[in-house]
C-alpha positions in Angstrom: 79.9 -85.1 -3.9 78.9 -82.0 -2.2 82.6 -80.5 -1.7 82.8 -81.2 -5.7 79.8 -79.4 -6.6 80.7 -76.2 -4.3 84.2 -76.5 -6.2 82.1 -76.3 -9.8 79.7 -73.8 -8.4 82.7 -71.4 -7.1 84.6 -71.7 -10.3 81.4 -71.1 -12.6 81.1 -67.8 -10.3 84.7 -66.9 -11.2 84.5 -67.6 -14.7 81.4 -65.5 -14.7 83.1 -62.7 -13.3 85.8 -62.9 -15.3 83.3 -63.0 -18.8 81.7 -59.6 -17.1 85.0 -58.1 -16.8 86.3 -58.9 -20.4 82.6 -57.8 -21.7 82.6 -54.1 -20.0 86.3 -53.9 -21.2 85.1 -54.6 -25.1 82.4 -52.0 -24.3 84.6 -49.5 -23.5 87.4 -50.3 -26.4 86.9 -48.1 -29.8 86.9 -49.3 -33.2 87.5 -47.6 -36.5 87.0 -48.2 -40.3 87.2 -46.0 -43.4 85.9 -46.6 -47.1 87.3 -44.6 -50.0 90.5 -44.4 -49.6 90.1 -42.1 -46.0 87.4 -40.4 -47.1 84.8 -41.5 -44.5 85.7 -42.5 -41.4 83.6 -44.3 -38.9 84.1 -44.6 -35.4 82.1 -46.9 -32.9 82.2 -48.7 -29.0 82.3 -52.1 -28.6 78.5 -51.8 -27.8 78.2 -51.2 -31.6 77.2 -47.4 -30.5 78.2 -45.3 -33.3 80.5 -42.3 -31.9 81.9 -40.5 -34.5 81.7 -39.9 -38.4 84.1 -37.9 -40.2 83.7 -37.1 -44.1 86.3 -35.1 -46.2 85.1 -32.5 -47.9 86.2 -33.1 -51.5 83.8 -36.1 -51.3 80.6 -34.1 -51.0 79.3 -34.0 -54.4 75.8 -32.8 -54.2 75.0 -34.9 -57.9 76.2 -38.0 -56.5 74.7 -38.6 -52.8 75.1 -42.3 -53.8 78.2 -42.6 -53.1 78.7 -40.6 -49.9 75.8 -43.0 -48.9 77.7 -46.7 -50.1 81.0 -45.7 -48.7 79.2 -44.5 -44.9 77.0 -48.2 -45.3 80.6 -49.7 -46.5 82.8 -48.2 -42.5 79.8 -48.7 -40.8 79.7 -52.7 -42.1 83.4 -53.3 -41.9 83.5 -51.6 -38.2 80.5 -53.7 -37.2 82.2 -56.7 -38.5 85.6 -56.1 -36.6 83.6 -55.4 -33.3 82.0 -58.9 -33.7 85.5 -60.7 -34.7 86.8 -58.8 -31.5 83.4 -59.9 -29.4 83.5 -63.4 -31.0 87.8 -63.8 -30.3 87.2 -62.2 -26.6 84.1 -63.9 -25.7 85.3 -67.1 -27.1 88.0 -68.2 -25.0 85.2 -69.0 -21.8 82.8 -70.7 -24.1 86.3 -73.1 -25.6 85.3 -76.6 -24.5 81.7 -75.8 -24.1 79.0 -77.5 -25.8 76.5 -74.4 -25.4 74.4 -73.5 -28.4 73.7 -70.3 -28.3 76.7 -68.9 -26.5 78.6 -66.3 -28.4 
């Protein structure tokens, strides 16, 4: 009994290691999203840390701020959502099998 819950103990260890590992390697990965065609680009970590924004020019229209502002909320929500899918896919595969609310 005790040999068995070493074995469970050393793998949980491993596995937690390895779900480390995969995490810091999301963190570092880059993701990227654009709304209007190209026009605004948004650039982010896998820590959802915004890095970059790049706007084209010939969509700075001083009498219509509105939409400079929708298609920046539009990147930024489509990146976020692909770092999620991305967490969710990565993270996934050690919580598989699990019945752990809560996890991922």
């Amino acid at each position: 009994m005790k040999g068995n819950m070493n074995n469970m103990m050393k793998q949980m260890q491993k596995m937690q290691k390895k779900m480390m590992q995969a995490q810091e390697e999301l963190h570092e990965m880059s993701f990227e999203a654009t709304a209007g065609g190209g026009m605004v680009t948004v650039t982010a970590n896998g820590k959802k840390e915004i890095t970059d924004i790049q706007i084209k020019e010939e969509v700075v229209d001083p009498d219509d701020i509105e939409m400079l502002q929708d298609l920046i909320i539009a990147a930024t929500n489509d990146l976020l959502k692909q770092i999620d899918d991305k967490t969710n896919d990565t993270m996934g595969q050690f919580t598989k099998g699990l019945n752990m609310p809560g996890m991922f």
